[in-house]
C-alpha positions as CSV (number, residue, x, y, z in Angstrom):
1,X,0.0,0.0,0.0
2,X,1.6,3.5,-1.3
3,X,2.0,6.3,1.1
4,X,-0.6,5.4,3.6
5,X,-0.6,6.2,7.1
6,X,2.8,8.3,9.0
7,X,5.2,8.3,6.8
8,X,8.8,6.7,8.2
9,X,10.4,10.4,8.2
10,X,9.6,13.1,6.2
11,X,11.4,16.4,5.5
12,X,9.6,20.1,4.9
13,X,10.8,23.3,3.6
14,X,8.0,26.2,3.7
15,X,8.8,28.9,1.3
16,X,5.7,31.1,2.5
17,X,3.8,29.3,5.5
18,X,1.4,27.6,4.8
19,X,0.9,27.3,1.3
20,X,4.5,27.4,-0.5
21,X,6.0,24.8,0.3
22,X,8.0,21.4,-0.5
23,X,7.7,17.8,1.5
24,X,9.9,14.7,1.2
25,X,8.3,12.1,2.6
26,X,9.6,8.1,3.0
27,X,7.2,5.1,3.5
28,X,8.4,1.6,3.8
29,X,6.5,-0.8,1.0
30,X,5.0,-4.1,2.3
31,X,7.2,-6.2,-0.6
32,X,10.6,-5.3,-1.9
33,X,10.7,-4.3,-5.9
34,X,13.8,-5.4,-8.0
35,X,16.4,-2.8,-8.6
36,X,14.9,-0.3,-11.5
37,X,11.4,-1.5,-11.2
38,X,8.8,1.0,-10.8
39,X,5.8,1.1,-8.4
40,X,2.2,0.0,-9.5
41,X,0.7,2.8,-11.7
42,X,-3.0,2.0,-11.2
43,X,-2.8,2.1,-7.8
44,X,-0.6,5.5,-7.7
45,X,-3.0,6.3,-9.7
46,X,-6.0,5.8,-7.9
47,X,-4.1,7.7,-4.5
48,X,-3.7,10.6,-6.6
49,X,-7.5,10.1,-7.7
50,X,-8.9,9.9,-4.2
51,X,-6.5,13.0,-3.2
52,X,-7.8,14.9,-6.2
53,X,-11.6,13.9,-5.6
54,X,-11.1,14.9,-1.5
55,X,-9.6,18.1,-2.8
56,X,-12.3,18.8,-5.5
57,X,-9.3,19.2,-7.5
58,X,-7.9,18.5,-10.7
59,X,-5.4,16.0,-11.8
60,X,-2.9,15.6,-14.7
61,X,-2.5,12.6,-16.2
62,X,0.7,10.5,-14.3
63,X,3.6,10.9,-16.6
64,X,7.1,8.3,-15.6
65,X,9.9,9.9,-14.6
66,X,13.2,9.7,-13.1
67,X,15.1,10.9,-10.2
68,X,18.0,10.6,-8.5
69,X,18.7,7.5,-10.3
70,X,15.1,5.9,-9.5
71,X,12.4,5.7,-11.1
72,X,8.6,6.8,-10.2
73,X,5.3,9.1,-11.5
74,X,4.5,12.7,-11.4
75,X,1.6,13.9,-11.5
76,X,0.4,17.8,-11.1
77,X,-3.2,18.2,-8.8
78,X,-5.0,22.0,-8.5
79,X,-7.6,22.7,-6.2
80,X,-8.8,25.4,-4.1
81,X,-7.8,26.2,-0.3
82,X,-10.1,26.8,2.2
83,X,-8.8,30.5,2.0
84,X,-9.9,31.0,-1.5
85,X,-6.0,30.7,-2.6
86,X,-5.6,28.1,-6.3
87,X,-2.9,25.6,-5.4
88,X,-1.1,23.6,-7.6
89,X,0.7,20.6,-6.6
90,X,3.2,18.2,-8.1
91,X,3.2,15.5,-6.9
92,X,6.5,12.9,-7.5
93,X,6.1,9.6,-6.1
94,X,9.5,7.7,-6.2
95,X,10.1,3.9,-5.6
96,X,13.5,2.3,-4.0
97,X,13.3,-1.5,-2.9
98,X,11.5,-1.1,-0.1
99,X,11.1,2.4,0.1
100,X,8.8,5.0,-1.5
101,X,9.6,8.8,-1.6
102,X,6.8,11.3,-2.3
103,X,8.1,14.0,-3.1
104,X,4.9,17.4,-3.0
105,X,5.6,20.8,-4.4
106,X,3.1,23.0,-3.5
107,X,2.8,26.6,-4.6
108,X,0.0,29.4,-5.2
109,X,0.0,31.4,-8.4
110,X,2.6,34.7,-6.8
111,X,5.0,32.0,-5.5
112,X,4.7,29.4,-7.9
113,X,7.8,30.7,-9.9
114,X,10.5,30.5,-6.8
115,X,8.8,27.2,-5.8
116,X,8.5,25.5,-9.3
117,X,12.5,26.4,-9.2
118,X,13.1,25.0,-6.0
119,X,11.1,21.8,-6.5
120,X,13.3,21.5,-9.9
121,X,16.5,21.6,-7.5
122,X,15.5,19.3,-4.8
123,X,14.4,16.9,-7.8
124,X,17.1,17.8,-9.7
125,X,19.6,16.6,-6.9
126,X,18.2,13.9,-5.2
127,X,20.7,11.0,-4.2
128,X,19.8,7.6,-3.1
129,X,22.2,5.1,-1.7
């Protein structure tokens, strides 16, 4: 089961509280997947439908990607805060062995810029041992 319940640790950088911001988070897997091989797109798929349906949001569809030499899905999800504000979210969800990262840029439209940019680095730079 993908990123459900606490996550095992999880890492967050607010840009402009609470909105702007970017989270790493880590989950442990219940199986281990071969070196290379990526998690199960229809059920990321579905998580990022049930977030997007809670949100009464909208959701791109997942494209496969690579970071940090693993591979995963991003996806980008806009909805509406309670304040009013349009929030756009990308949404990367990585897979390790055991481990999944998810990886959540989330920006409003006057920050999206400076955190679109600092998403890119922190994707950009990700290491995995």
């Amino acid at each position: 089961n993908y990123g459900s319940g606490a996550g095992e640790r999880s890492v967050s950088v607010s840009y402009k509280v609470p909105h702007d911001q970017v989270t790493v988070t880590q989950y442990e897997l219940k199986k281990t997947l071969p070196e290379g091989v990526n998690g199960n797109r229809k059920e990321v798929d579905a998580i990022v439908a049930k977030l997007t349906a809670e949100a009464k949001g909208t959701a791109s569809e997942g494209e496969v990607v690579e970071h940090g030499g693993i591979p995963g899905y991003s996806y980008v999800v806009e909805y509406t805060a309670p304040d009013g504000k349009l929030l756009r979210n990308q949404l990367v969800f990585l897979f390790k062995g055991k481990d999944e990262f998810q990886v959540n840029c989330q920006s409003t439209d006057e920050n999206r810029k400076q955190l679109e940019e600092g998403c890119d680095l922190v994707l950009d730079t990700l290491k995995f041992d």
